[in-house]
N, C-alpha and C positions, 0 to 999 in steps of 0.2 A: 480115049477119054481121059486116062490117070495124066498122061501128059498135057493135052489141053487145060483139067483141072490145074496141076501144075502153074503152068503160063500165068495162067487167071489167079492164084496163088500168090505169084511174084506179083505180078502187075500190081495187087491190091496192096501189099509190103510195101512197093516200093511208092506206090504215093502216097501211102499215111505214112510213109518216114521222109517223102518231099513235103506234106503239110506239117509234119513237126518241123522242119527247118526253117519252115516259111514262115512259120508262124510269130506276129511279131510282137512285142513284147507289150505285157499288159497298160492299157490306154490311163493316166491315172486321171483322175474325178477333176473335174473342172472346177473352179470356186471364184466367185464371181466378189469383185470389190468396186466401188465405186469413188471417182474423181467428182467433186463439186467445185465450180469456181467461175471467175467472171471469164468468157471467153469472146465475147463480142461486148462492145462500150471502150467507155474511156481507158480501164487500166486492163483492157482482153492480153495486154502485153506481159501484165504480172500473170494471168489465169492462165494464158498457152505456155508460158512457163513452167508453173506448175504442172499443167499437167503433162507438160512432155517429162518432168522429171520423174511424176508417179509410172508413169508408163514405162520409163526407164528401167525403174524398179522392178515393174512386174517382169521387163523382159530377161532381166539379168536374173530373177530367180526362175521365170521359167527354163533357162539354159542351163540352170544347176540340177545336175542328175542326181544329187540328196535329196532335192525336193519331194514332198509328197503328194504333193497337187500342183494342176498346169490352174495358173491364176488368169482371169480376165477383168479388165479393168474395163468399167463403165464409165465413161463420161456424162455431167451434164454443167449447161452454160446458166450461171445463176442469174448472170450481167451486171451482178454489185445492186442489187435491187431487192428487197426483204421481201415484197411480193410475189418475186419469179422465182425468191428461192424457196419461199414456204411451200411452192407447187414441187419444185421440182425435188423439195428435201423429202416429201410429200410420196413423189413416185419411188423413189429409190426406197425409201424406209418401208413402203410396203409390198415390193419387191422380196419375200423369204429369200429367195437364191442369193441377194446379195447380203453377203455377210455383215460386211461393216463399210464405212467409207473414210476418206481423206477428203476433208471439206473446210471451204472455204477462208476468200479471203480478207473478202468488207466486216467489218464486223458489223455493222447491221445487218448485214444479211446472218453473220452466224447468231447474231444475236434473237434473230427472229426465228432461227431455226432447231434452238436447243430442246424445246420442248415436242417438235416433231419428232427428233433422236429419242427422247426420254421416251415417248407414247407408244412407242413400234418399237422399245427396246434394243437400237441398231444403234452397235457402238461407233463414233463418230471421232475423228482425230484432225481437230482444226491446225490448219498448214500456216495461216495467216495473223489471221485479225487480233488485233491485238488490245480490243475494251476489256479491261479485267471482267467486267460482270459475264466474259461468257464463259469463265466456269467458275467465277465466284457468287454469282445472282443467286443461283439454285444449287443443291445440290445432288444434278442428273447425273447419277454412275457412267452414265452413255458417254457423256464428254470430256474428251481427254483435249490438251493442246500442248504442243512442241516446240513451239515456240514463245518467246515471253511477253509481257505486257506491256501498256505506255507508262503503267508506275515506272519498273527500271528503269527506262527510256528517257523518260523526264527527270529524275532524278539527276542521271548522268550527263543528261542536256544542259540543263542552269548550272548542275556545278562548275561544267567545265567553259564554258561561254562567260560567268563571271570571271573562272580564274584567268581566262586571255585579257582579262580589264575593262569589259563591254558593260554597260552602267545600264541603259535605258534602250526598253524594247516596245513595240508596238506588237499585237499580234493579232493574227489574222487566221478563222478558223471558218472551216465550212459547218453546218449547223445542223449535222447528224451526229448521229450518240459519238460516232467517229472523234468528229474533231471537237466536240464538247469535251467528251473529255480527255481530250489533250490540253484542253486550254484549260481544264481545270486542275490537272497534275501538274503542269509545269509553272503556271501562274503560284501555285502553291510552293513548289518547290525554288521557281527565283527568289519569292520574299523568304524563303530560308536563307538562300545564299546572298542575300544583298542584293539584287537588279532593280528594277524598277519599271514598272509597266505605265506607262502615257498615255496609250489606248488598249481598245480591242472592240475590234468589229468581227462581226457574225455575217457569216454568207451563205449562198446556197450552193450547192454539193454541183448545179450547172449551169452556175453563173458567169456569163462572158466578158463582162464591162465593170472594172473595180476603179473607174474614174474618180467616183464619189471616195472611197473610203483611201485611195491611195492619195488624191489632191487633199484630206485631211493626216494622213499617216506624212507627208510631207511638211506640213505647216509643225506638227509635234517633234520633228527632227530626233527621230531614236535612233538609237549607234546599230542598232536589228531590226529587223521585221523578221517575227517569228511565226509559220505558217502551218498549222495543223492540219493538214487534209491530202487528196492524194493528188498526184502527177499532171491530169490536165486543168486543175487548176491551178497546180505549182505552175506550170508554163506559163500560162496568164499573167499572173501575178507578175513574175520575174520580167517577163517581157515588156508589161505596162510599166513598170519601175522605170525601166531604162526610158520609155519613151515621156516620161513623167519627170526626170531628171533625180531620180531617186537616188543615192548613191548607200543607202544602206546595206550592212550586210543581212544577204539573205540565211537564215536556221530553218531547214525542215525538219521533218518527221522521219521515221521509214516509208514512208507513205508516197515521198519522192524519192525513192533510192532504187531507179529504177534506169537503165538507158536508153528509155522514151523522155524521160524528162530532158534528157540532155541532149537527144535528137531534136525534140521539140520545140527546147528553148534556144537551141542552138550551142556550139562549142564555147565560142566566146561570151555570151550571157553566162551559160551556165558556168562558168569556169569561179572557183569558189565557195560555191555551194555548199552548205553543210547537211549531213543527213545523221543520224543515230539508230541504230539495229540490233534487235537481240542476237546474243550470243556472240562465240569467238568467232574471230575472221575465218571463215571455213577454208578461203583458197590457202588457207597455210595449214591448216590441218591435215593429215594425213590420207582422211578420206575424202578430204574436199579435194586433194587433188587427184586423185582416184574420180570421182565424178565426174570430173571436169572432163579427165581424159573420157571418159565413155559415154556420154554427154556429145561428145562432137564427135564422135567416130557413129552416132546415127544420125546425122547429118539431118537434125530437125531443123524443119523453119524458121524457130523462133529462141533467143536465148534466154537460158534459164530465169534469170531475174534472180532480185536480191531473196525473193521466198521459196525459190526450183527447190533448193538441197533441202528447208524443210518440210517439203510435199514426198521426197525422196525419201525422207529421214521418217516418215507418218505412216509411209505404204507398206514401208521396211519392217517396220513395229507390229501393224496387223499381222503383217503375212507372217512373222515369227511367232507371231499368237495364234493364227490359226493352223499354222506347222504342229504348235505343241498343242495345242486343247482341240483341234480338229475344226470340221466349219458350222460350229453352233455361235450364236451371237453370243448366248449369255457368258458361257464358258470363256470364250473372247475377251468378252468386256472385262473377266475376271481376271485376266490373263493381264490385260493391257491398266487394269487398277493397280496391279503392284507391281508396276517398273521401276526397277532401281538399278542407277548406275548402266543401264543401257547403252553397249558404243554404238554412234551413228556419226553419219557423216557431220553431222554441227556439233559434235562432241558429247558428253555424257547427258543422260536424259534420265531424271528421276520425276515421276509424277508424287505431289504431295496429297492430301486427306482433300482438294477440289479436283484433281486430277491432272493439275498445274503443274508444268513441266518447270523445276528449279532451275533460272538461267541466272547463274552468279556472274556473269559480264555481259558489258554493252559495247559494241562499235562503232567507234566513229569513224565516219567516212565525208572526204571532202572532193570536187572536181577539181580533178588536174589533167591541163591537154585532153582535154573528151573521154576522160573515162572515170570514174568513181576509185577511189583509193584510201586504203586505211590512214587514217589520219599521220598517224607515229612511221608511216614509210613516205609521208608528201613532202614536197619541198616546205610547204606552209611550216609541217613542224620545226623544219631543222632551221628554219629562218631565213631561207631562199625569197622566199613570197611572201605576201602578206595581205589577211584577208580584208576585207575594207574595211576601215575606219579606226586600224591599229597605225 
């Protein structure tokens, strides 16, 4: 019996000392953050951008064994629509488990959505849109953005488009808060700098035939046509030009700074093209080349677009907020109120007293040979090229 006791002695030893070895190591807390953006529609090409770039994000901190939580990123598709996004800013916000999100990139849609963030108290970090009023309207602690406004944007737009010698524009806006007000920052800011506006026609955000307004944009003969709004109907537009005999130069937004516009319109259309964008050129930035490389080594579908790095640079901010204050919103929110000097991939990131991310430069970018290029590296600059009507 003492020997059998025995046996059954070890035996028991020795698997609670095989279940201490096996045993693997503590699972940590899941926390849950969500992507909003257009993913089907005309611009679904900026929104799968985005959010492959958030997702990027989550996966490169879930592989860091510092981390203190495995993150899960929730998708949903707004479609650039203030209606589908007020439902769907709607679900996520009243989701508890989700922290906070990284949202959107129409600004009418974020525009419609800030007060859903403020209600549900779920801190929100806009990747895109760029109407000032969506964090200067109100002032909802919930909403922060990373990126900068169409003020800078058009500031930097007229100055520089007068200082190439371009006299008289036409301009052409689609008739959401969007390109209202672009048309009304930069109209402001030509007659600062000397230009001179001929026209300006209003359009709608899904409009296919701009016969009317281009066979009169032709008879006014302006050295530009300046176009406020986004991608498929920059295509449009550029494409009728040509078939119209239009030979002005085309100015857009960031709105077109995407390479669908350039697929769509084609290489040779689009070749020229001016576009302007918050913040520093990221692919020279340190981190932007870092992203880039990690970025294509997960072999998504779809490419980042001109707003991927600041979806990347949104999700990165959270997830550092709720590293340090843990995963309650409020504490989040408080966390993500006083960012200063923040590194990220689009460079430093200070939110001010609306939660507006300080962005002291603008990029310009023009098409050369099918691809989008910082102005100051194009042949355009050094006087190779030259854009029409110089």
């Amino acid at each position: 019996m003492s020997s059998r006791r025995t046996v059954l002695a070890c035996v028991a030893a020795a698997c609670a000392a095989l279940s201490l070895t096996a045993a693997p190591a503590a699972a940590k807390d899941v926390v849950k953050i969500a992507f909003v953006g257009p993913l089907t529609g005309g611009v679904s090409n900026v929104g799968l951008g985005g959010r492959n770039s958030a997702d990027l994000a989550v996966r490169l901190r879930n592989a860091d064994p510092k981390a203190k939580y495995t993150y899960e990123l929730v998708t949903q598709d707004d479609e650039c629509k203030p209606n589908v996004g007020v439902q769907v800013a709607t679900k996520v916000a009243a989701d508890r488990n989700i922290i906070a999100g990284v949202t959107h990139y129409c600004s009418a849609v974020a525009m419609a959505t800030t007060a859903v963030y403020h209600r549900f108290g779920m801190p929100a970090v806009v990747w895109g849109a760029v109407l000032p009023d969506v964090t200067y309207a109100n002032d909802f602690k919930e909403i922060h953005r990373v990126n900068g406004t169409m003020i800078n944007q058009n500031d930097v737009a007229a100055k520089f488009m007068t200082g190439l010698g371009y006299k008289k524009w036409a301009v052409i806006h689609d008739t959401t808060d969007y390109g209202k007000g672009h048309n009304k920052y930069f109209s402001e800011y030509l007659k600062k700098y000397g230009g001179t506006i001929v026209g300006t026609f209003g359009v709608t955000a899904d409009q296919q035939d701009f016969t009317t307004e281009l066979t009169r944009i032709r008879e006014l003969k302006p050295d530009v046509i300046y176009f406020g709004g986004l991608t498929p109907l920059g295509v449009r537009i550029r494409t009728q030009m040509e078939k119209l005999g239009i030979k002005a130069q085309l100015q857009g937004t960031s709105g077109i700074k995407s390479d669908a516009y350039i697929t769509g319109a084609g290489k040779e259309l689009a070749e020229g093209s001016l576009s302007f964008i918050e913040g520093a050129p990221w692919e020279k930035l340190p981190g932007g080349l870092f992203f880039t490389g990690k970025y294509s080594q997960q072999n998504y579908g779809e490419p980042a677009e001109a707003y991927g790095p600041f979806a990347f640079a949104a999700a990165n901010l959270i997830m550092d907020a709720i590293e340090k204050a843990g995963p309650d919103r409020k504490k989040v929110m408080e966390v993500l109120n006083k960012t200063r000097d923040a590194d990220t991939i689009v460079g430093k990131v200070t939110f001010d007293d609306h939660r507006q991310n300080i962005v002291p430069l603008i990029t310009k970018y023009v098409v050369e040979n099918g691809a989008w290029v910082v102005w100051e590296d194009s042949s355009y600059s050094k006087g190779k090229r030259k854009l029409a009507g110089l």
